[in-house]
C-alpha positions in Angstrom: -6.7 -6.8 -16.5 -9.5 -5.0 -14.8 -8.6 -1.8 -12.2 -11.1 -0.7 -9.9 -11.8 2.1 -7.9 -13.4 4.3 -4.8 -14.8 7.4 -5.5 -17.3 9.9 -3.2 -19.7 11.3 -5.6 -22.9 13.5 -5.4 -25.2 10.1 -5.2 -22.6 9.0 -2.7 -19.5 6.5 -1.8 -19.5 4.3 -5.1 -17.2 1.8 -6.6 -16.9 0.7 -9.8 -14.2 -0.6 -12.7 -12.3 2.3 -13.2 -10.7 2.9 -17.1 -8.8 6.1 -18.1 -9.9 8.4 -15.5 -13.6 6.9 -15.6 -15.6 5.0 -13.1 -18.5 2.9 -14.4 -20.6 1.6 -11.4 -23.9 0.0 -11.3 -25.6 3.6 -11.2 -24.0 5.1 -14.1 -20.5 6.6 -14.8 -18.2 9.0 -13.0 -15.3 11.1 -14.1 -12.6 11.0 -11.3 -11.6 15.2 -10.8 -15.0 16.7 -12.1 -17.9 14.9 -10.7 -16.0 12.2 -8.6 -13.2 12.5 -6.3 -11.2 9.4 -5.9 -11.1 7.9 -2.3 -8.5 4.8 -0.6 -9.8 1.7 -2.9 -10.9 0.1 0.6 -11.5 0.7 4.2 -9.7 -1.8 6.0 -10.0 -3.2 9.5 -6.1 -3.7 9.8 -3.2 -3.3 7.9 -0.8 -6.3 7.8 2.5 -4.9 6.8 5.9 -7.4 6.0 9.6 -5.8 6.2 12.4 -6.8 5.2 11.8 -8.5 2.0 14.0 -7.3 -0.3 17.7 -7.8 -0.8 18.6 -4.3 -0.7 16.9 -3.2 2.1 18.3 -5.6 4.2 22.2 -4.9 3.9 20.7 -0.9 4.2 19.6 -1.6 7.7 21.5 -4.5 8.4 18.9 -6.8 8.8 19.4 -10.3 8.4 16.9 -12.4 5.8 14.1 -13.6 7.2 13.4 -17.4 7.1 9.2 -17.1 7.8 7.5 -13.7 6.5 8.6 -10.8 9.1 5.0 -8.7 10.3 3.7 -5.9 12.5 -0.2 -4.5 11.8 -1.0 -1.1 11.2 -4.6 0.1 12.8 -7.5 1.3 10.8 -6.8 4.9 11.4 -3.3 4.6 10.0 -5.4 4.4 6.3 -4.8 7.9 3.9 -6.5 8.3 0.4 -4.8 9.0 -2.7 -3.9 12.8 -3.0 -4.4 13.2 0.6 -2.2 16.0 2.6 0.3 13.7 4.4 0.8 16.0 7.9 4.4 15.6 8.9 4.2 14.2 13.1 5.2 16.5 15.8 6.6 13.7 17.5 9.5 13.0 14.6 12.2 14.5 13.1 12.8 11.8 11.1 10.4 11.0 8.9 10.7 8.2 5.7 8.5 6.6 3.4 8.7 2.9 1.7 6.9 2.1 -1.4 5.0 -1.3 -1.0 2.8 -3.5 -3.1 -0.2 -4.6 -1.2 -3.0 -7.2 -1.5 -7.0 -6.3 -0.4 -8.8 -9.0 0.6 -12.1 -9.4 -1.1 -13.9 -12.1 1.4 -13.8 -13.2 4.9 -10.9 -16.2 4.6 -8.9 -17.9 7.4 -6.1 -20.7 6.9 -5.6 -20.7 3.1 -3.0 -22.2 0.7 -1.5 -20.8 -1.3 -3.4 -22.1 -4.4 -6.1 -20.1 -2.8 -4.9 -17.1 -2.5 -6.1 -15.7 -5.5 -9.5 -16.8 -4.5 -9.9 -14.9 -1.6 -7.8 -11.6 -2.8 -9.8 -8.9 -4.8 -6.5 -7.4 -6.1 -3.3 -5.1 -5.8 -2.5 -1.8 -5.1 0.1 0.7 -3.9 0.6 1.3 -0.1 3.6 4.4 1.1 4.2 3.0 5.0 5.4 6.2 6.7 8.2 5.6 9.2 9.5 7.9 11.9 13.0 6.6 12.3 14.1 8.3 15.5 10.5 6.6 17.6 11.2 3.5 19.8 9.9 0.1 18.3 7.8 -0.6 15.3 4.2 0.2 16.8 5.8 3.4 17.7 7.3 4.2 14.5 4.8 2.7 11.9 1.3 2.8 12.9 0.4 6.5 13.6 -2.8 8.3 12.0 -2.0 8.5 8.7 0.9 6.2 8.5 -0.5 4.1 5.2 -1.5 6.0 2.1 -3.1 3.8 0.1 -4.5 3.8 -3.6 -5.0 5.1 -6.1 -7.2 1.7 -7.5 -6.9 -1.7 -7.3 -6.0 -4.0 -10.2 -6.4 -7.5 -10.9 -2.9 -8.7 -11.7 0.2 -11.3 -11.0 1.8 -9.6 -8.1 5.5 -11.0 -9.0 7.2 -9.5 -11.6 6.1 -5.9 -11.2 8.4 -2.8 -11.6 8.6 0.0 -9.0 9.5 3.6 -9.2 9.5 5.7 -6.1 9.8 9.9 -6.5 10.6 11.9 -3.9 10.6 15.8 -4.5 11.3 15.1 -8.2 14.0 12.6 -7.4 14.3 9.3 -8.0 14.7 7.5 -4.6 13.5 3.5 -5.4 13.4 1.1 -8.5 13.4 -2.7 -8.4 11.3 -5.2 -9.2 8.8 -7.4 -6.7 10.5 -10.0 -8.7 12.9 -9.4 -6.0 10.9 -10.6 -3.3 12.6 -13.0 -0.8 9.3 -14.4 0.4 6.6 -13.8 -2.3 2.9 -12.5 -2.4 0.9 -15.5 -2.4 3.1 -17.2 0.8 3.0 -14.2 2.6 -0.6 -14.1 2.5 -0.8 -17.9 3.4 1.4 -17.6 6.0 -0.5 -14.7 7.6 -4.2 -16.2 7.2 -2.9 -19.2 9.6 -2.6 -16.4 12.4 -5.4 -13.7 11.4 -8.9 -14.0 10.1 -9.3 -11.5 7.0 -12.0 -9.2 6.3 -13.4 -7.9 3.0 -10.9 -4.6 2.7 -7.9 -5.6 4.9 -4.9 -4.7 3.5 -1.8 -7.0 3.2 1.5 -5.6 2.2 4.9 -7.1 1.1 8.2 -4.9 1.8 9.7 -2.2 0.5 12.7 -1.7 -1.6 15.9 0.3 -0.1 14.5 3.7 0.4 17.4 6.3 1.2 16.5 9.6 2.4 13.9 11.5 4.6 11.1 13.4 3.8 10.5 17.2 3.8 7.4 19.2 4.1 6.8 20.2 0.8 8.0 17.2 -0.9 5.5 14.9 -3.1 6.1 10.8 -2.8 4.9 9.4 -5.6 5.4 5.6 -5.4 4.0 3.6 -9.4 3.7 0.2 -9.9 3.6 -1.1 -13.2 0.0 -2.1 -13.9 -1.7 -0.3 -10.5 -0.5 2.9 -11.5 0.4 5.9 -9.3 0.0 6.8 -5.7 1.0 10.2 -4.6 0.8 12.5 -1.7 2.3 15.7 -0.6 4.4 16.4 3.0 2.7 19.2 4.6 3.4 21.1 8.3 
C-alpha cells in the first residue's frame, strides 16, 4: 500500500509518497509540520458526490434505496485542505457534516467498466461534505465555498471493506463499514464516467454513513478511514 501526499514547501507545491509524516518527492524529502505543510491531495475541477448509499442513512432521512447511483457535483471552490479553518455560513443555522470515502482520478477517462476503474483512479481519500440542512435544494445546501474538506493523503487501496470513525467535539458521531455500501466504488465510478468526462484530480465520492447531530463553532470533525488515515478540521465563526 503506497499513500501519497500534497505539501507547499519553500521549493514550492510538491508531491510525493508520503510515510510516517515524511514526503519523499523527486527533489528530496519533506517533513509535513516543520519544513512542509500539508495541502488537499488534489485540485479538482468538480466534485462528484453520491447520497444515500448507506442503509442507515436512509431510514434517518427517509429516503428510499436508490436503484442507479444518486449524484449532485460540488464546484471547485467547494475544495478545503486538511487542517483548514472550516468557517461556519451566515446563511445556516443548521450546519452538518458526513464522513465520505472518495476516489481522485488520476487521468483523463470517459465511459469505463468497471474492470477499469482501477486503471484510471490514482487512489482514496477522506472527503467531510458540509451540509446546511435548513437551505432549499441540494446545490443550495452542499456546494458552498468550503463545503468539501478533503485529505489528508491519498492511498492506494480496495475501497470496500474499510472501517469509518467519525469525531465530533470528542464524540463519537459515525462508525460502519463501506462494506456497507448499497452501490459500491468501482460501479459508482462507472456509472458516472458514462455521463461526465474526468480530469486528473476530480474527486468522486460515495455516501455517508448516518450522521446525527449538528456542528458548533468550536467543534473539531475528525472523520479516519482505515488505511487513508485522518482528516480533520475545526468549526470556526
Amino acid at each position: 500500500m503506497t499513500k501519497y501526499a500534497r505539501v507547499s514547501t519553500d521549493d514550492g507545491i510538491r508531491t510525493g509518497e508520503y510515510d510516517d509524516g515524511v514526503v519523499a518527492t523527486d527533489e528530496g524529502e519533506y517533513v509535513v509540520g516543520e519544513d512542509a505543510d500539508l495541502l488537499a491531495p488534489c485540485e479538482p475541477s468538480a466534485f462528484y458526490c453520491v447520497g444515500r448509499n448507506y442503509g442507515e442513512k436512509v431510514e434517518q432521512m427517509g429516503y428510499d434505496v436508490p436503484e442507479k447511483p444518486d449524484f449532485f457535483i460540488k464546484g471547485p471552490t467547494s475544495l478545503l485542505g486538511p487542517g483548514e479553518d472550516i468557517v461556519y455560513p451566515s446563511f445556516t443555522e443548521e450546519l452538518t457534516y458526513a464522513g465520505e470515502l472518495a476516489a481522485v482520478i488520476g487521468e483523463q477517462c470517459h465511459d469505463i467498466s468497471e474492470d477499469e476503474v482501477d486503471d484510471a483512479v490514482w487512489g482514496y481519500t477522506i472527503m467531510n461534505d458540509l451540509d446546511a440542512l435548513d437551505q432549499e435544494r441540494r446545490t443550495a445546501r452542499k456546494a458552498f465555498d468550503g463545503s468539501a474538506p478533503l485529505g489528508p493523503v491519498v492511498a492506494d487501496i480496495d475501497p470496500v471493506g474499510l472501517d469509518i470513525e467519525t469525531y465530533v467535539g470528542g464524540e463519537r458521531r459515525q462508525e460502519d463499514n463501506t462494506e456497507n455500501m448499497f452501490i459500491k466504488p468501482r460501479s459508482v465510478i462507472s456509472f458516472l464516467s458514462e455521463r461526465f468526462t474526468f480530469q486528473p484530480g476530480d474527486v468522486i465520492s460515495f455516501g455517508s454513513p448516518a450522521n446525527p447531530g449538528l456542528v458548533e463553532p468550536g467543534e473539531a470533525i475528525e472523520i479516519t478511514y482505515e488505511n487513508i488515515g485522518t482528516l480533520s478540521n475545526t468549526v470556526v465563526e
